[in-house]
C-alpha positions in Angstrom: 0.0 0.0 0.0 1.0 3.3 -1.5 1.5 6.1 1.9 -0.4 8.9 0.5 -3.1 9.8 -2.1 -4.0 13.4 -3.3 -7.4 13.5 -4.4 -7.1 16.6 -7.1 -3.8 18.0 -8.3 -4.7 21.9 -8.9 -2.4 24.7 -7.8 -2.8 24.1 -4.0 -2.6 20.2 -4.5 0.7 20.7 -7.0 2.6 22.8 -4.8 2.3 20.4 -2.0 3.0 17.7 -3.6 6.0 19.4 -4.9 7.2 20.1 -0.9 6.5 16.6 -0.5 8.7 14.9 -3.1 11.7 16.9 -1.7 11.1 14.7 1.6 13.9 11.8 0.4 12.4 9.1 2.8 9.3 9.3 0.2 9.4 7.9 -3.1 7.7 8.5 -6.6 5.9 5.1 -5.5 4.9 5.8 -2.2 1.9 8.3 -4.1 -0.8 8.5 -5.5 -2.6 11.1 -7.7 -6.0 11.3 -8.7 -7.2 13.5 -10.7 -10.0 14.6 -13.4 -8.0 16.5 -15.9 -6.4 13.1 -17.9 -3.6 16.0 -19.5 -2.7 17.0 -16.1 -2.2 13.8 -14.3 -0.2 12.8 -16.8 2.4 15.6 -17.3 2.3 15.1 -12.8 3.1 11.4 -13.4 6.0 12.6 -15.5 7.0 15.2 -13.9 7.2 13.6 -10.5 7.2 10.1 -10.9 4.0 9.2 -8.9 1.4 6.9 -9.8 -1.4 8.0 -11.5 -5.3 6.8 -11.1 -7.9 8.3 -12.6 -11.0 6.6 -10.2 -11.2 8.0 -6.9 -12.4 5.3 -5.1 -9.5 3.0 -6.4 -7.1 5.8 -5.5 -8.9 5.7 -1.9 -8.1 1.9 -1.8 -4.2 2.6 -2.8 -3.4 4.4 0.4 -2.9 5.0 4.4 -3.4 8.9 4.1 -6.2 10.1 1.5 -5.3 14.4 0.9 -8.5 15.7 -0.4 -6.7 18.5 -2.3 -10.3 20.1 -3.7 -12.4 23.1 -3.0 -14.8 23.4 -0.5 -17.7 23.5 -3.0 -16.6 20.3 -4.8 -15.8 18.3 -1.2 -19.5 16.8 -0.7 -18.9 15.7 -4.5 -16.4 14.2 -3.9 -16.9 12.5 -0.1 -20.5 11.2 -1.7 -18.3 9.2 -3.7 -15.3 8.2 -2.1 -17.6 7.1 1.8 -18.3 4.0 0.8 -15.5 3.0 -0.5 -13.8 4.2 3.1 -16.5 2.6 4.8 -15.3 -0.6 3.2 -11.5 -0.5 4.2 -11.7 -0.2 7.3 -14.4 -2.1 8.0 -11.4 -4.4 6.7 -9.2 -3.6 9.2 -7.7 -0.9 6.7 -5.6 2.4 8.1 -7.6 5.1 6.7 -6.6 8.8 7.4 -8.9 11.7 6.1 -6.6 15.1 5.1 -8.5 17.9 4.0 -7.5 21.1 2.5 -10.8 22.6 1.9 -10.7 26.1 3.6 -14.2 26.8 5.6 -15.1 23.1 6.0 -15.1 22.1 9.4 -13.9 18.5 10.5 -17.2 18.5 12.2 -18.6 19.0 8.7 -16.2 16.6 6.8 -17.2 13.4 9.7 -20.6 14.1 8.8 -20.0 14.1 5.1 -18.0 10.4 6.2 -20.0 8.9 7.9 -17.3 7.4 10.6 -16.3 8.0 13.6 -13.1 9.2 15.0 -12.0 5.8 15.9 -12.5 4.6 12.4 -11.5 7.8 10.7 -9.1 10.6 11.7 -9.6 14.0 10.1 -6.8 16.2 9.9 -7.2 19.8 8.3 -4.1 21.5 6.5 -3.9 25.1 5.6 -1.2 25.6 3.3 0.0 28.0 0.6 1.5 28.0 -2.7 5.2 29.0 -1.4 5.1 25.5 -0.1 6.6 24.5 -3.2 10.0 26.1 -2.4 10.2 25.5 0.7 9.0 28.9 2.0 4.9 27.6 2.8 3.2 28.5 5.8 0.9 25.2 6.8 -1.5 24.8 9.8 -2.4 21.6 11.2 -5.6 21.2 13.0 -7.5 17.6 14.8 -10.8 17.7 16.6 -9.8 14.9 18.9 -6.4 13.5 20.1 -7.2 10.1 18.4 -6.3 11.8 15.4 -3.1 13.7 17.1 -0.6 11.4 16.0 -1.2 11.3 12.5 -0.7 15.0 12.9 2.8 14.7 14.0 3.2 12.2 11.1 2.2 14.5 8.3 4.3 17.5 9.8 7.3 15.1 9.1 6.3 14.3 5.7 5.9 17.6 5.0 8.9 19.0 6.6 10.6 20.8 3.3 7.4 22.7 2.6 8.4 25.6 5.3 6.8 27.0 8.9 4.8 24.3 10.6 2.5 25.1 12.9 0.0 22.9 15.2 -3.5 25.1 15.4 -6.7 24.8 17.6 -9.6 24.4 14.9 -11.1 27.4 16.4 -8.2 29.6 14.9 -7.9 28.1 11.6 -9.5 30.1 9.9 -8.0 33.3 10.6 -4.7 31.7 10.1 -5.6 30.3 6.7 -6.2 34.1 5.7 -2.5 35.1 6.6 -1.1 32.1 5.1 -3.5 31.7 2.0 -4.6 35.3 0.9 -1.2 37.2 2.0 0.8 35.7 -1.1 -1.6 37.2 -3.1 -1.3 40.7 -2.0 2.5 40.4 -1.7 2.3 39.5 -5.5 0.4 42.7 -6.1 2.8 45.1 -4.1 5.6 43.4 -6.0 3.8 44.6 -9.2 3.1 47.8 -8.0 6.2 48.8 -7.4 7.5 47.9 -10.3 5.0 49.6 -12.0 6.2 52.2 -10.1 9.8 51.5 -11.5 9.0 51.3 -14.8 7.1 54.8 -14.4 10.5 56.3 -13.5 12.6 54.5 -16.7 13.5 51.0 -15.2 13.0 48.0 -17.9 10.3 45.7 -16.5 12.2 42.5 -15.9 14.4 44.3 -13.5 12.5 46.4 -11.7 10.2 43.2 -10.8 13.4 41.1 -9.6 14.6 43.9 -7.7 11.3 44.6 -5.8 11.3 40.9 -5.3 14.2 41.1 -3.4 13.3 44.1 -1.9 10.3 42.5 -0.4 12.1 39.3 0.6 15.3 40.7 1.8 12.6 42.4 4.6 10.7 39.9 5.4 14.0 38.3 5.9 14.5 40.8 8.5 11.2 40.5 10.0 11.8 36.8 10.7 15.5 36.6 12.1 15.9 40.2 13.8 13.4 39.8 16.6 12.4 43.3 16.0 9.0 44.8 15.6 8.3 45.8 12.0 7.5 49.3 13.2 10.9 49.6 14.3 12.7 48.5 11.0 10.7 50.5 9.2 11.7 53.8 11.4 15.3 52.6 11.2 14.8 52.5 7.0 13.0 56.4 7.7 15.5 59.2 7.1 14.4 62.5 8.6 13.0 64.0 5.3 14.2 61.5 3.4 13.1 59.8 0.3 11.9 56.7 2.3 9.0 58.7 4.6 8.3 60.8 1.5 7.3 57.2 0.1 5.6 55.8 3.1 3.8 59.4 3.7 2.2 58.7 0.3 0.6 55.2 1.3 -1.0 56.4 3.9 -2.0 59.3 2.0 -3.4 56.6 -0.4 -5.3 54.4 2.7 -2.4 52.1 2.3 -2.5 50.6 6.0 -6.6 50.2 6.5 -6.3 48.2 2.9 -4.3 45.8 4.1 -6.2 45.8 7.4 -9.6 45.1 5.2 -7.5 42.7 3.1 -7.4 40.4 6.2 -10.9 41.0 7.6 -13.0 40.5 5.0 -11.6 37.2 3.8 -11.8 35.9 7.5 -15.2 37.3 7.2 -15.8 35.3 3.8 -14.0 32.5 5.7 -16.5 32.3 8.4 -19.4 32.5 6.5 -18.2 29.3 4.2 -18.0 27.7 7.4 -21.6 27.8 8.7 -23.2 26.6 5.3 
């Protein structure tokens, strides 16, 4: 038996299967990818040198941990057809663990959608994010009960190369998800932006995006080994009536700071109304 099965192979799915094949106790062998698009599995097959099923439920048969790597609207789809084939295993005696990705789907939800109990089925939630895939992801783990603990501990091994781990109550996933899942997105944007803002001033395209890149990462950099409070790097970047406050001046000018405030709340908002239909 194969150790792990992604159900769906999108852009979320890819990226952690991409963390997960730099893990060198795991082979090509060891998973299993299922997934709709025939094109797409096979170029993942190729690329990674997994194995490739194109039936769910015989995908759900090949493996210990079963990653449903689909979005929340297309999850009861997909658990109305994979139950009874789960029901089945380990009514065999089979190890079956349920992984979700699915952000606003509660375990609560997902058992329900299962039809098995704890004891027959642990649930684990992941939150991850697309930097996974060079090592630079931010993923949340999250159980409802502690028979499913250890199998958290299991997966945070496995998926070791894919960057900052962290154990979270289910109660703050959601949030978290937000940070980790909608921040990328809005870093992408700033990067544009100021290159846009480069380009403006004469700078050819290509290089003013690779150098706000490294702009960006060089800080966060800083952020995340120099202890310090962002507040205070950014004062000891600020000049007295320098070109940097001139510049920081004109985002707030612009509602820089309550955007990204909103840019937080309102997808934890969206988040938490997923999570009650």
């Amino acid at each position: 038996m194969s150790l792990i099965t992604f159900i769906g192979c999108g852009n979320m799915g890819l990226g952690m299967l991409t963390a997960l094949t730099k893990n060198e106790a795991i082979k090509g062998e060891d998973i299993v990818v299922s997934e709709p698009d025939k094109d797409r599995l096979n170029q993942v097959v190729s690329d990674f040198g997994v194995q490739g099923i194109a039936d769910n439920k015989e995908a759900v048969k090949a493996s210990k941990y079963i990653l449903l790597a689909v979005k929340p609207q297309v999850l009861p789809l997909v658990m109305d057809t994979i139950a009874p084939t789960l029901k089945e295993c380990t009514e065999k005696g089979e190890e079956k663990i349920l992984v979700s990705i699915a952000a606003g789907t509660p375990i609560e939800r997902i058992r329900e959608l299962s039809g098995l109990s704890s004891e027959k089925l642990p649930i684990v939630r992941i939150f991850p994010n697309l930097p996974a895939a060079i090592g630079e992801g931010l993923l949340f783990f999250s159980t409802a009960d502690e028979t499913s603990e250890k199998y958290t501990d299991e997966l945070m091994e496995m998926f070791k190369h894919a960057g900052l781990l962290e154990k979270m109550p289910e109660s703050g996933l959601e949030i978290a998800g937000v940070i980790g899942g909608c921040v990328p997105a809005y870093a992408y944007m700033f990067v544009e932006a100021m290159a846009d803002g480069a380009v403006s001033c004469g700078m050819p395209r290509a290089q003013a995006i690779r150098f706000a890149a490294q702009a960006v990462k060089g800080a966060c950099g800083l952020v995340l080994t120099s202890g310090k409070h962002p507040e205070q790097l950014k004062d000891e970047v600020c000049s007295p009536a320098g070109t940097t406050i001139c510049g920081v001046k004109a985002l707030e000018e612009n509602g820089f700071r309550n955007a990204a405030i909103q840019s937080i709340v309102k997808p934890f908002e969206k988040s938490q109304q997923l999570s009650k239909k």
